[in-house]
N, C-alpha and C positions, 0 to 999 in steps of 0.2 A: 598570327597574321604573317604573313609572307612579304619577303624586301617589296616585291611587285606593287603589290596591295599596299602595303605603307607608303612607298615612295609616290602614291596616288591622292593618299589623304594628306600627307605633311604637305603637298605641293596646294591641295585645296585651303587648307590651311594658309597658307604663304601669300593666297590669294585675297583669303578676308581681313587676315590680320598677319600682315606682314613681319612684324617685331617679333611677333612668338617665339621665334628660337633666336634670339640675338644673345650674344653674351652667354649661351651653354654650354654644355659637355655632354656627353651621352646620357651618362646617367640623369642629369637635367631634366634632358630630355623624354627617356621613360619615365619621370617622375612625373610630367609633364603631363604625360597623352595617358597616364592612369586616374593625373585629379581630376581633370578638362574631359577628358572624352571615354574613361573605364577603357581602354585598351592596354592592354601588358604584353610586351615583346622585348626581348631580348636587345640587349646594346649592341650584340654584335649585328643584328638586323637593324638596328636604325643606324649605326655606323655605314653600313652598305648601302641603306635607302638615301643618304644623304649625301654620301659620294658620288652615289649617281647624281640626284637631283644636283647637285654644285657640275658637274662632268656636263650635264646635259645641260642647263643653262649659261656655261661656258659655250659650247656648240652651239647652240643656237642662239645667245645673244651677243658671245663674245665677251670679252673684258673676262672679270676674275671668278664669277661665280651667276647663282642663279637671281634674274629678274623679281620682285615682288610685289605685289599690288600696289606700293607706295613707291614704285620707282628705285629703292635702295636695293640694292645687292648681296643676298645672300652668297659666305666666303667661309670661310675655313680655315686654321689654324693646328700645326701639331707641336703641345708641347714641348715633347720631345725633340725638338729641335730649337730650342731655345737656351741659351745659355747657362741660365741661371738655374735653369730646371731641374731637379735632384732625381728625376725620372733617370733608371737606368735601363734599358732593355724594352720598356712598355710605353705606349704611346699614347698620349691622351688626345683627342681631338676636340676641337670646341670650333663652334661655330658662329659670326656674328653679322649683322646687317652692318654696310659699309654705303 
């Protein structure tokens, strides 16, 4: 499946069940859309597909991240810029409803 193509279902997703990805990380998230929905892609494409969808729901609603069927705000988080974080070089993303 292609960023494009993902970045189409997670957002339908977002739509029905808004929580779905709150409190994850990539891998999470492919664990995620393999038990729930039998799709397997790559982190580094759902990283991409979710950077958008947060990029694009910044532009078009403003504030920090994407709109969600329940009004909360899907947002974003990089480890790696956190203090306490023993991450050196690699960046973990996670993502949660705000």
């Amino acid at each position: 499946m292609k960023s494009e193509e993902l970045k189409t279902f997670i957002i339908n997703i977002l739509a029905e069940k808004p929580r779905f990805f709150d409190g994850v990380c990539a891998q999470d998230i492919k664990k995620l859309l393999l038990d729930n929905y039998n799709i397997s892609v790559s982190e580094k494409t759902i990283i991409k597909a979710m950077m958008e969808i947060i990029e694009e729901g910044i532009n078009k609603f403003g504030g920090d991240g994407y709109v969600c069927g329940d009004n909360s705000t899907l947002t974003w988080s990089d480890e790696h810029g956190n203090a306490n974080s023993k991450m050196r070089g690699l960046h973990k993303y996670w993502w949660f409803n705000i």
